[in-house]
Structures are given as C-alpha cells and as structure tokens.
C-alpha positions, -999 to 999 in steps of 0.1 A, spaced: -194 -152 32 -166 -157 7 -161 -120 1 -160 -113 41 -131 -142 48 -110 -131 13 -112 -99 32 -102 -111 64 -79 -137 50 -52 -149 29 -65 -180 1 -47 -209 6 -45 -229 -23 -27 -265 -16 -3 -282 -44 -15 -320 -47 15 -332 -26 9 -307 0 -25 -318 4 -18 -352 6 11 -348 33 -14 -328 54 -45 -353 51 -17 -380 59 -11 -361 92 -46 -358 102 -52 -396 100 -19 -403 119 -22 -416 150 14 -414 163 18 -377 157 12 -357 180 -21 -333 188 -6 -300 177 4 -315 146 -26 -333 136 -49 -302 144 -27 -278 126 -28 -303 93 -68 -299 101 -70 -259 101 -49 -259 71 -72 -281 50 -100 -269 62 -89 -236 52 -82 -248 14 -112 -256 20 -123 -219 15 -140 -229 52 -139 -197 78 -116 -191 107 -149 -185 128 -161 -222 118 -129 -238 118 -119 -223 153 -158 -239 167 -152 -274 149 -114 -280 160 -127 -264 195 -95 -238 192 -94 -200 193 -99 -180 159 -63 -161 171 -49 -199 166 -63 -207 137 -50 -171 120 -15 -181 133 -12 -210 116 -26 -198 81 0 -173 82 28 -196 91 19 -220 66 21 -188 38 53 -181 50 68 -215 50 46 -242 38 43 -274 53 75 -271 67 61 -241 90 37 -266 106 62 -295 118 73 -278 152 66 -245 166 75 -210 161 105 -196 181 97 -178 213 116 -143 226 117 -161 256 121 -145 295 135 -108 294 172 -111 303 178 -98 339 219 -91 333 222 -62 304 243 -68 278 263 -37 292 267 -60 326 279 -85 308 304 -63 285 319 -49 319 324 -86 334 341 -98 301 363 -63 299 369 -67 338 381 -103 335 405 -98 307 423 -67 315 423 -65 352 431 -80 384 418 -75 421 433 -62 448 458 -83 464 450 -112 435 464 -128 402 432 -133 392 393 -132 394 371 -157 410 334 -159 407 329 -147 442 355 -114 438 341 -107 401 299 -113 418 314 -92 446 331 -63 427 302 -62 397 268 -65 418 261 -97 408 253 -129 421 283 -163 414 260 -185 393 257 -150 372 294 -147 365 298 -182 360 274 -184 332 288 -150 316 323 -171 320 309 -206 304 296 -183 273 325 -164 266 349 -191 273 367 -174 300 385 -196 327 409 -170 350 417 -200 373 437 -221 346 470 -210 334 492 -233 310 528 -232 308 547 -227 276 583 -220 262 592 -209 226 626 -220 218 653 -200 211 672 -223 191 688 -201 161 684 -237 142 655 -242 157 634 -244 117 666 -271 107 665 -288 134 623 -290 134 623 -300 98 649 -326 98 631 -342 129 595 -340 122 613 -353 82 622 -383 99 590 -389 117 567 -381 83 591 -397 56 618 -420 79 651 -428 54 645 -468 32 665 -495 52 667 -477 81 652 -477 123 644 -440 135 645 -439 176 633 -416 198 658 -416 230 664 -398 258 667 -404 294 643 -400 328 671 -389 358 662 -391 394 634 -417 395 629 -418 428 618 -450 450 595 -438 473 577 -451 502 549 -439 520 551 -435 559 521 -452 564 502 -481 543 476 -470 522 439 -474 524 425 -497 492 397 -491 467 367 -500 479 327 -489 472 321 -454 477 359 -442 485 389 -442 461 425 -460 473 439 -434 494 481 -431 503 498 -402 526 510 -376 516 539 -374 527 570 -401 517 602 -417 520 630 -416 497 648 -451 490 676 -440 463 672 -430 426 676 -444 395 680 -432 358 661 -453 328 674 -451 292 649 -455 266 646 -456 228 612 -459 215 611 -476 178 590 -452 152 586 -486 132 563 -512 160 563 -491 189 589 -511 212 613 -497 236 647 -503 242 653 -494 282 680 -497 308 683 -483 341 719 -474 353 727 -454 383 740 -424 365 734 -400 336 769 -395 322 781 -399 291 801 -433 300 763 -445 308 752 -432 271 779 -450 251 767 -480 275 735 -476 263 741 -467 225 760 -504 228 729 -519 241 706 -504 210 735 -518 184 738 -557 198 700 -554 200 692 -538 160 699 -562 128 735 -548 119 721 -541 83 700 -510 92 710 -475 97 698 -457 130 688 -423 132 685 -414 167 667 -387 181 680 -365 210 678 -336 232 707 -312 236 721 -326 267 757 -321 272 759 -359 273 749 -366 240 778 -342 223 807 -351 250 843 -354 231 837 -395 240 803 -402 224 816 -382 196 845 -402 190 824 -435 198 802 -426 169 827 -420 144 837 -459 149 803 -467 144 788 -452 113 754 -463 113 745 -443 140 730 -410 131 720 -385 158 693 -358 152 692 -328 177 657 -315 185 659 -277 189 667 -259 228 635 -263 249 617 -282 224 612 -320 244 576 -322 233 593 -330 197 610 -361 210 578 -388 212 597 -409 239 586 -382 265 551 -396 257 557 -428 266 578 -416 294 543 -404 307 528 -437 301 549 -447 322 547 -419 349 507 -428 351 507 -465 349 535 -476 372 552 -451 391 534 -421 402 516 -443 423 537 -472 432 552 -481 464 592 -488 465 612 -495 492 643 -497 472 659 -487 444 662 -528 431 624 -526 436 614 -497 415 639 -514 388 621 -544 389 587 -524 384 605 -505 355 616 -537 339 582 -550 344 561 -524 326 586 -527 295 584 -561 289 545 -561 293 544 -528 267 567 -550 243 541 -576 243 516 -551 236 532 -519 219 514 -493 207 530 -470 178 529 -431 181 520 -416 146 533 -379 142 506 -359 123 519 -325 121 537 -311 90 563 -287 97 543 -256 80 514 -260 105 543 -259 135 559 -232 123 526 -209 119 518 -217 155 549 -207 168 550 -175 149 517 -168 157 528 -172 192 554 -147 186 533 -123 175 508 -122 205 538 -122 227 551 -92 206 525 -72 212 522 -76 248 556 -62 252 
C-alpha cells in the first residue's frame, strides 16, 4: 500500500509547528467547515493515510483531497486559509472591443457632437450602455466633464509665484501678510415667488428666475496669522475706494508691524493715487500675484465660503439687506476663524505648469 500511494502521491512530511497549527484547526469550533476539513486531509495525509481512505472518512471526493495535498506542497499552511483563485466567467466584450471603445473615446467625436455618451458610444460600437459604462469606470474615462484652466502669461510670472508662495511658507519676523482683493457686483437678489422649505422627502426649493435689488462691492483681507478678515462693502471698485480701504486695514493693525499685502493686477491697485498713498505710508508692502493666476491669492477661498454659506442662496430685497448679511457672516467667522495653510512649494508649482505646457505643446 505504501509503495502504490508514494506512486500516486507526493509525502507530506509536517514541521512540528505546522502540525500543531493544523490539529489546532481541526479542534476549532469557530472556523469554518472548509478549513477544518482541509487541516484533516492534510494530517491525515502525514499520516502516510491514502487519498482513497481519507476521501471515505472525511466523506469528500479523492479529486478534493488531491487538490489540497498539492496546494499545501506549493504553499504550506498558508495555501489552506482561503481558496484558490478562480478564472472566473469567460468575458463576453474582447479585449479588442474594449481597445476600440477606449481609442474611440479619446480621439474622436460623433457626428453633430462634442463628445460621446454611453448611448452614442453603445450605439456606434454594438454594444449595450451598462457595457460602455463599465469599459469607462475601468479606464477612467469621463467625456461628459470638462474643467477649465488658464496658464498665465505673466513674463514674471516665476518672481512673482516665488515671492508670493515665500510669504505664505516663510512670512517676514514682525510682520502681518494679507491676502486682499475685492468681490464687485454682489448682487441683491430676490426671487419672484417665495420659496418652498426643507421638509421630509423634498429639499428647500426657490424659482428660478430673480429680481435684481442693486449691487454692492466687499473688500476683504484675510490675515495669514489667525485666519480673520478685515471687510467693507462700498458701492464702488475704484481706486478712491481702495485707499479707503487700505486706511481701514492701518487704524485696524498694531502700528508696529509691517504689512505685506497680497494683490491681483487690477488697475486699481497700481493707479498714480494708491501709488503715491503708499509712499506716505511705508509699512505697507504690496505683492502682485502673476496675470490670471487668482487661485494664488487665498482670499478667493474664503470668498467661496462665503458664496456657499450666505449668498448663493439668500434672499435680498435690497442692497442695505445683503450688507447686513455680509456684515453678519464676518463677524460670526471672526468669532470662529479658520486659518488657510499653503502647502505647496514653488518647485512642485512650477513642474505642474510646465508639464502643462508641454501637453499643450504637443497638441498644437
């Protein structure tokens, strides 16, 4: 007998902590079936008992009990903790199919179209929606999204970045760095008809359509040190309405520490009068983020907080109104501010942008 099973069969010879991980299993009662009989065939097998008797007495097939003697040769005792990767179903799309749809999706367009959708793509390639969908989700492909970009053309624009992002990363000893810039044409608007309110099942619903009550303009500087703002609204976006504003940030600072202000390229911000209002003050310091380049100055982020939270949806039947609301949220944020940290250095910037370039050089 044990010259017909070394014939038929592999010896398994068990290291002393093997076997006594396996006879562990086959007394467990919180493991599960599979695993306790495989932990049985395998001993039994040491064992030097046959496949024939082993398949009988564990009441499996002799094709199961050869599986597992070879899996457990091949990996051990690991092999036995969870079972063996199947092929699985025969994929029904080729991987041709699937090369056409990707090729189709990236370099062409349909007829009378900017882009695909899964019912022109199904349509155009034989195959059903959910189909082209799935090839989509796997490849990362989404034709119906487009984001909007602008590289700057700034010839300063790697002076201007570093000295910016500089101040952000490593701001100047005895010294308040300020993000400012100004949000024109807020509009008060009020909706033709009241709106419906949240309620179980259904969101707060307003009309579409609007009434516009006036505008307003709110000047902001947003401290890099606790997060706080500085705003004023003022009917105007002049330069007579930025010295008016610079005035507000200087009786509102200690007098004993330098400003360093950060601002777009707004013909406001360089007009002969500004200038010459500087020069009379030397503690302010202005910092020019490069051409097309707002995402740079982090007061557009709160600028957005502000969008979301109070205006977008708000309801103003005058300009005095939407003031009030402005007002409102800045006093409740200076109770509560919350300080945006600038992360990026100016080498990791710069690679983006350049590898931006490059992919827009070789389209063209």
């Amino acid at each position: 007998m044990l010259s017909n099973m070394s014939r038929t069969a592999a010896p398994i010879v068990l290291a002393p902590e093997e076997r006594a991980t396996l006879e562990g299993w086959t007394r467990g009662r919180r493991l599960s079936y599979r695993k306790v009989v495989r932990a049985k065939i395998i001993t039994m097998a040491a064992d030097r008992v046959p496949n024939q008797d082993i398949a009988t007495a564990l009441k499996v097939s002799r094709p199961t009990v050869q599986l597992w003697r070879e899996r457990f040769l091949a990996l051990r005792v690991a092999g036995l903790a969870q079972d063996a990767p199947r092929p699985g179903r025969k994929p029904r799309v080729s991987v041709q199919k699937i090369r056409a749809v990707v090729e189709a999706t990236l370099h062409t367009t349909p007829a009378a179209a900017t882009h695909w959708s899964t019912r022109t793509m199904a349509r155009a390639q034989g195959l059903s929606q959910a189909t082209v969908q799935r090839i989509w989700q796997q490849h990362h492909l989404k034709p119906h999204l487009v984001k909007t970009f602008k590289l700057s053309r700034d010839p300063q624009v790697v002076e201007k970045l570093t000295d910016v992002v500089g101040l952000y990363l490593n701001p100047p000893d005895k010294s308040l760095v300020l993000c400012v810039d100004a949000k024109s044409q807020l509009q008060a608007l009020d909706r033709t008809q009241p709106g419906l309110p949240l309620k179980r099942g259904r969101c707060g619903t307003h009309t579409h359509d609007y009434k516009r009550n006036g505008t307003t303009t709110l000047f902001a500087a947003l401290s890099m040190l606790d997060g706080k703002v500085i705003g004023d609204c003022m009917p105007r976006h002049r330069h007579q309405e930025f010295i008016r504003f610079l005035k507000r940030i200087d009786a509102d600072i200690p007098t004993g520490l330098d400003l360093h202000l950060i601002v777009d390229n707004y013909g406001t911000h360089k007009h002969p009068g500004v200038t010459t209002w500087l020069r009379r003050h030397p503690r302010f310091h202005l910092h020019f983020i490069p051409t097309s380049s707002s995402w740079l100055n982090l007061v557009e982020r709160w600028f957005r907080e502000l969008t979301d939270k109070r205006i977008r949806r708000g309801v103003f039947q005058n300009v005095p109104a939407l003031i009030a609301a402005i007002h409102d949220y800045l006093s409740n944020h200076n109770q509560h501010p919350q300080v945006f940290v600038w992360s990026a250095p100016v080498e990791r910037i710069l690679a983006k942008i350049a590898k931006c370039k490059e992919a827009l050089e070789s389209l063209h």
